[in-house]
C-alpha positions as a printed Julia matrix, in Angstrom:
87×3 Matrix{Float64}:
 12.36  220.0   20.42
  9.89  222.22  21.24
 10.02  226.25  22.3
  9.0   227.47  25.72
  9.48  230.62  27.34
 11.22  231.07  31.0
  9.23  233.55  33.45
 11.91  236.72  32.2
 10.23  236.04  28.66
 13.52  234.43  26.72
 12.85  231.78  24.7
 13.92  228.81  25.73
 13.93  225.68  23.51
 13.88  222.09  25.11
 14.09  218.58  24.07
 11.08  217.35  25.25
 12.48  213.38  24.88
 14.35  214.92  28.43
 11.5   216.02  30.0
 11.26  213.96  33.46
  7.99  215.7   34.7
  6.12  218.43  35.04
  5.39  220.31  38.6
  2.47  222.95  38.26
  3.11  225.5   41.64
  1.77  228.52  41.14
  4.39  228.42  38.03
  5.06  225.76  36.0
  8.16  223.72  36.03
  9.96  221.79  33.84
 12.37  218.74  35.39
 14.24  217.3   32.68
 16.17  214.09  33.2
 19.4   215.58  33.35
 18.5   217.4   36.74
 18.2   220.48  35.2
 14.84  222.5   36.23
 13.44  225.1   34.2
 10.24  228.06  35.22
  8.06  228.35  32.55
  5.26  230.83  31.72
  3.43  228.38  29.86
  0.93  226.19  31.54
  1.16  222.03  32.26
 -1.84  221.76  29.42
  0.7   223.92  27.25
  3.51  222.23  27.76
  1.62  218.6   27.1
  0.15  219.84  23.63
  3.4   220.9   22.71
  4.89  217.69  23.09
  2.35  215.74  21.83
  2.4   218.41  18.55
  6.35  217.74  18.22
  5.89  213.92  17.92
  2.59  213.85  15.75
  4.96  216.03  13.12
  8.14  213.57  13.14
  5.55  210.09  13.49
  3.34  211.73  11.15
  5.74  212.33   8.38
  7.23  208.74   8.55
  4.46  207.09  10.42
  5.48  204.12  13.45
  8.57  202.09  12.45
  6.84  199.26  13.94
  4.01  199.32  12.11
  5.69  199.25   8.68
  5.03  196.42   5.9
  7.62  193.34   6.45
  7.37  192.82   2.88
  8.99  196.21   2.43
 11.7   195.26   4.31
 12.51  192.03   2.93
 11.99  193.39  -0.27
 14.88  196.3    0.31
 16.99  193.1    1.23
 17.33  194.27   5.05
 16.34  190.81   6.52
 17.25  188.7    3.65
 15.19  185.22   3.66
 16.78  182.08   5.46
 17.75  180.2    2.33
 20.04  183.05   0.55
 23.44  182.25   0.88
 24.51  185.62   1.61
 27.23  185.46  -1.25
């Protein structure tokens, strides 16, 4: 989620996972994939650090699932090894 503010200056907070594109008119708006579109006082470049700030903090704390050590996961018995019995 990350915090915007619409051209009356109330915040407005936004999942940015919805966020279809961005059209830069003399204002900048905000099409989300819902259909719903949304004037903003912050700029395109504003909009796209936000974003990229929001996912850095949840990635960054946890780091890329698909990156993680296999071992790990065998080890917590997730994908258990093809000659268990599973009993």
């Amino acid at each position: 989620m990350i915090q915007l503010t619409r051209l009356n200056h109330v915040p407005l907070i936004v999942n940015s996972d919805l966020i279809e594109h961005v059209e830069v008119t003399p204002d900048t708006i905000i099409a989300l994939t819902t259909g719903q579109k949304f004037m903003v006082l912050e700029s395109a470049e504003d909009v796209i650090d936000r974003v990229i700030q929001f996912r850095r903090a949840i990635m960054g704390q946890y780091g890329c699932p698909l990156k993680r050590d296999s071992s790990l996961l065998l080890s917590e018995n997730l994908f258990p090894s093809s000659g268990s019995s599973g009993e």
